[in-house]
C-alpha positions as CSV (number, residue, x, y, z in Angstrom):
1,X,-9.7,24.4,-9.6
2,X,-12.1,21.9,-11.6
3,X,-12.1,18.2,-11.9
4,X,-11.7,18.1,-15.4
5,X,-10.4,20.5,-17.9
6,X,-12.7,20.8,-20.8
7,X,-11.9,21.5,-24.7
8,X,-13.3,24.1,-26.7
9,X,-15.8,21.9,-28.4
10,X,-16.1,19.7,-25.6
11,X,-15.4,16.3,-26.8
12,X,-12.5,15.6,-25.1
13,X,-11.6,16.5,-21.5
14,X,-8.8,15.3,-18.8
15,X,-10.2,13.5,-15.6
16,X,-9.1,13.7,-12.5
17,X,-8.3,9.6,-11.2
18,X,-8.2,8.6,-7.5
19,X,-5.7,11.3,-5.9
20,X,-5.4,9.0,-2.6
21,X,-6.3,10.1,1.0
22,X,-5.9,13.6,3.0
23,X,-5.1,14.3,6.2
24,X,-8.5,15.5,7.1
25,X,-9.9,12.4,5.0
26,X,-9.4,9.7,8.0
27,X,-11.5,8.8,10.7
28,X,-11.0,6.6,13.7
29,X,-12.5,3.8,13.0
30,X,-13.2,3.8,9.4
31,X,-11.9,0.5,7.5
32,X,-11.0,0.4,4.0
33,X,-10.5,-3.1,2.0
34,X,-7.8,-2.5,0.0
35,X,-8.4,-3.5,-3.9
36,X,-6.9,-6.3,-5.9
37,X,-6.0,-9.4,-4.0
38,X,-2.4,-10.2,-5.3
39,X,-1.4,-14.2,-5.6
40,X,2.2,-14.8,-4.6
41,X,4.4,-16.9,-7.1
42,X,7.1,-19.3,-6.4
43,X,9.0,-16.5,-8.1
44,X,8.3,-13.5,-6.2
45,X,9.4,-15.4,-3.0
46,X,12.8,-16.8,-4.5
47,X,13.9,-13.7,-6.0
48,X,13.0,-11.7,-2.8
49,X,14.7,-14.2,-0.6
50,X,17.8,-13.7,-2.7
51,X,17.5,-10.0,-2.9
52,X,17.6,-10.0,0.5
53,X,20.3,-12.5,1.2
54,X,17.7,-14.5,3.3
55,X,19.9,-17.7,4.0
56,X,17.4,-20.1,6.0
57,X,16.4,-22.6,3.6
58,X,12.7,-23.1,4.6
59,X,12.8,-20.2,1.8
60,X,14.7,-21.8,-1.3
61,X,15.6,-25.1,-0.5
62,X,12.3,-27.7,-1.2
63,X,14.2,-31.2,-0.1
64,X,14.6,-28.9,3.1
65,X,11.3,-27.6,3.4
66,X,9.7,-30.9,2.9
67,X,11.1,-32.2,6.3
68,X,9.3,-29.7,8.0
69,X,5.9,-29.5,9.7
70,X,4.7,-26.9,6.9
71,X,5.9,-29.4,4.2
72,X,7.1,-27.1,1.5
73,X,9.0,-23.7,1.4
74,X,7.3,-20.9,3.3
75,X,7.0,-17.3,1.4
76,X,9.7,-15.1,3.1
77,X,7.9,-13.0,5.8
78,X,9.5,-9.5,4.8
79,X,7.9,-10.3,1.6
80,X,4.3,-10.7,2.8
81,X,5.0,-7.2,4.7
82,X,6.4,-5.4,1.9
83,X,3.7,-7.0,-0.5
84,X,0.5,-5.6,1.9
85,X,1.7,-2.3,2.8
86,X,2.3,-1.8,-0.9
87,X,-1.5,-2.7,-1.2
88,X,-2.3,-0.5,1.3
89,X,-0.6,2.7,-0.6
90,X,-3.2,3.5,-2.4
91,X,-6.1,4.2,0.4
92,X,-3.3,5.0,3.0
93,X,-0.4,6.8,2.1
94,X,-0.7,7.9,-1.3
95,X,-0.1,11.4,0.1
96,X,2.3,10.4,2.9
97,X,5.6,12.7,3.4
98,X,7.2,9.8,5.2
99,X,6.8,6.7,6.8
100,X,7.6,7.0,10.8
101,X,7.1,3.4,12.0
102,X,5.9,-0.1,11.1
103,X,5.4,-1.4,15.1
104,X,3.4,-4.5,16.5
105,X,4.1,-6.9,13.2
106,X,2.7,-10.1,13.8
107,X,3.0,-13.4,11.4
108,X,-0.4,-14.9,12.2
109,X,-0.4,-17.7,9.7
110,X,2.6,-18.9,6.8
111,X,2.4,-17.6,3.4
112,X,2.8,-20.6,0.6
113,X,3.1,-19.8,-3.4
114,X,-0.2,-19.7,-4.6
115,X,-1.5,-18.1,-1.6
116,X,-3.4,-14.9,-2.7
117,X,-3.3,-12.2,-0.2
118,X,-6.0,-9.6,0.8
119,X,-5.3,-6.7,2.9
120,X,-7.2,-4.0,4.9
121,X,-6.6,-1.2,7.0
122,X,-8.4,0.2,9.9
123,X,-8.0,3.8,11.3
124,X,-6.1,3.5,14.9
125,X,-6.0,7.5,15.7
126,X,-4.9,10.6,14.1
127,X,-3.7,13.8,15.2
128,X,-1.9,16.8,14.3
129,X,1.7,17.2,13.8
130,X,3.7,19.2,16.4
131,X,6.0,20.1,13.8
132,X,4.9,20.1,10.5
133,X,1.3,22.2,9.5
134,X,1.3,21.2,6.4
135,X,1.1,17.2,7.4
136,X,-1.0,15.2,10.1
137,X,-0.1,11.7,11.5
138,X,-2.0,8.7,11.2
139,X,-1.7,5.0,13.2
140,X,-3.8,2.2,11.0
141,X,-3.4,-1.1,11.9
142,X,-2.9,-3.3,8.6
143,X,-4.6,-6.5,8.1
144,X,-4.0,-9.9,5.9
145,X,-5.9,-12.4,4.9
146,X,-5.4,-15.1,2.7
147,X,-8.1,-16.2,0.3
148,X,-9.5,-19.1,3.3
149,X,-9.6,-16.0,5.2
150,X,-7.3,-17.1,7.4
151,X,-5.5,-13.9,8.9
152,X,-2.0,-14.0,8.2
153,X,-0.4,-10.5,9.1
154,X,-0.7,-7.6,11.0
155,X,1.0,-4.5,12.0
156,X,0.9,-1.0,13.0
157,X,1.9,1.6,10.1
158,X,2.1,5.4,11.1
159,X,3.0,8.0,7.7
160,X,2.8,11.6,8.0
161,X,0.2,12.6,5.3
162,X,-0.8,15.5,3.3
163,X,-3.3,18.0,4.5
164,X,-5.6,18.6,1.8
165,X,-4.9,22.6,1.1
166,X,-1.4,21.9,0.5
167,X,-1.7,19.6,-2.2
168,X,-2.2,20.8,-5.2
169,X,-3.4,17.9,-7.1
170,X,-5.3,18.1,-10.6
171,X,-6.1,16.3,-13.5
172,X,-3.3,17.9,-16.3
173,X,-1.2,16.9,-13.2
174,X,-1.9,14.2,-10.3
175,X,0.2,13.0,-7.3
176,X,3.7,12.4,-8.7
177,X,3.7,13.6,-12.2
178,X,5.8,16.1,-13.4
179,X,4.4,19.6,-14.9
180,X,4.2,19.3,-18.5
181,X,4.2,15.8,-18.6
182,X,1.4,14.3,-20.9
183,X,-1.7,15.8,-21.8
184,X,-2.3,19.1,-21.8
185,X,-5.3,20.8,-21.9
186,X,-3.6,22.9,-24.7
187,X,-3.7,20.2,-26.3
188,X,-7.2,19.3,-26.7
């Protein structure tokens, strides 16, 4: 299969984007900064907290918050998890089949609104899967920082990913879009 699909004349062509990490893509050792830093809002943390029926009031209460060392509300912690694995999708487990753990989570440092958070993850270990041949497991350990590099979160995160031969990735039709969906080279 090619990374592009050309049209007759040549002037237009699909192009395969970023299809996300294999199996036999990860290396112990290897560290990848995840793109875009993401700034948390006062926003994101209230709705969250609500979502989530988080009742401690260092959360949504300010006149609360204020009486406390930190001084103001706090960004709910499940949120600052949530938010950096979500970051880390995209070089880690873009071709996950599941998700087996999340262990060793540590809140190094509070979160506050305004805080814009950074992540990266390092390769732990890999192996195969006892199980499944079509998938391999792989232990990164996630890393925050917020933007005075302060580190603010880490944790373990284990998914079951892809091996590359069978994924069948291309550009009329990347990870999780339907056949038929868009353009087609037909159609060019």
């Amino acid at each position: 299969m090619t990374d592009d699909a050309n049209d007759e004349d040549g002037d237009h062509r699909l192009i395969s984007g970023w299809q996300g990490r294999y199996f036999e893509d990860f290396e112990v050792g290897d560290v990848y900064k995840h793109p875009y830093g993401r700034t948390v809002t006062e926003t994101d943390n209230v709705w969250f907290t609500n979502l989530t029926m988080n009742l401690n009031p260092m959360h949504f209460n300010e006149a609360y918050a204020a009486e406390t060392e930190f001084g103001e509300r706090l960004v709910d912690g499940t949120f600052v998890i949530a938010l950096v694995v979500g970051m880390s999708v995209i070089d880690v487990s873009m071709n996950a089949t599941a998700n087996l753990g999340y262990d060793a989570i540590r809140h190094h440092a509070p979160v506050f609104h305004g805080d814009t958070i950074f992540a990266e993850s390092e390769v732990l270990e890999k192996r195969e899967s006892s199980s499944r041949e079509h998938v391999g497991i792989v232990t990164t350990e996630l890393r925050a920082y917020n933007q005075e590099g302060e580190k603010v979160l880490s944790l373990e995160r284990t998914p079951m990913v892809l091996k590359r031969e069978h994924a069948e990735p291309s550009p009329e039709r990347p990870p999780g879009w339907p056949e038929g969906v868009g353009t087609q080279p037909e159609e060019l």
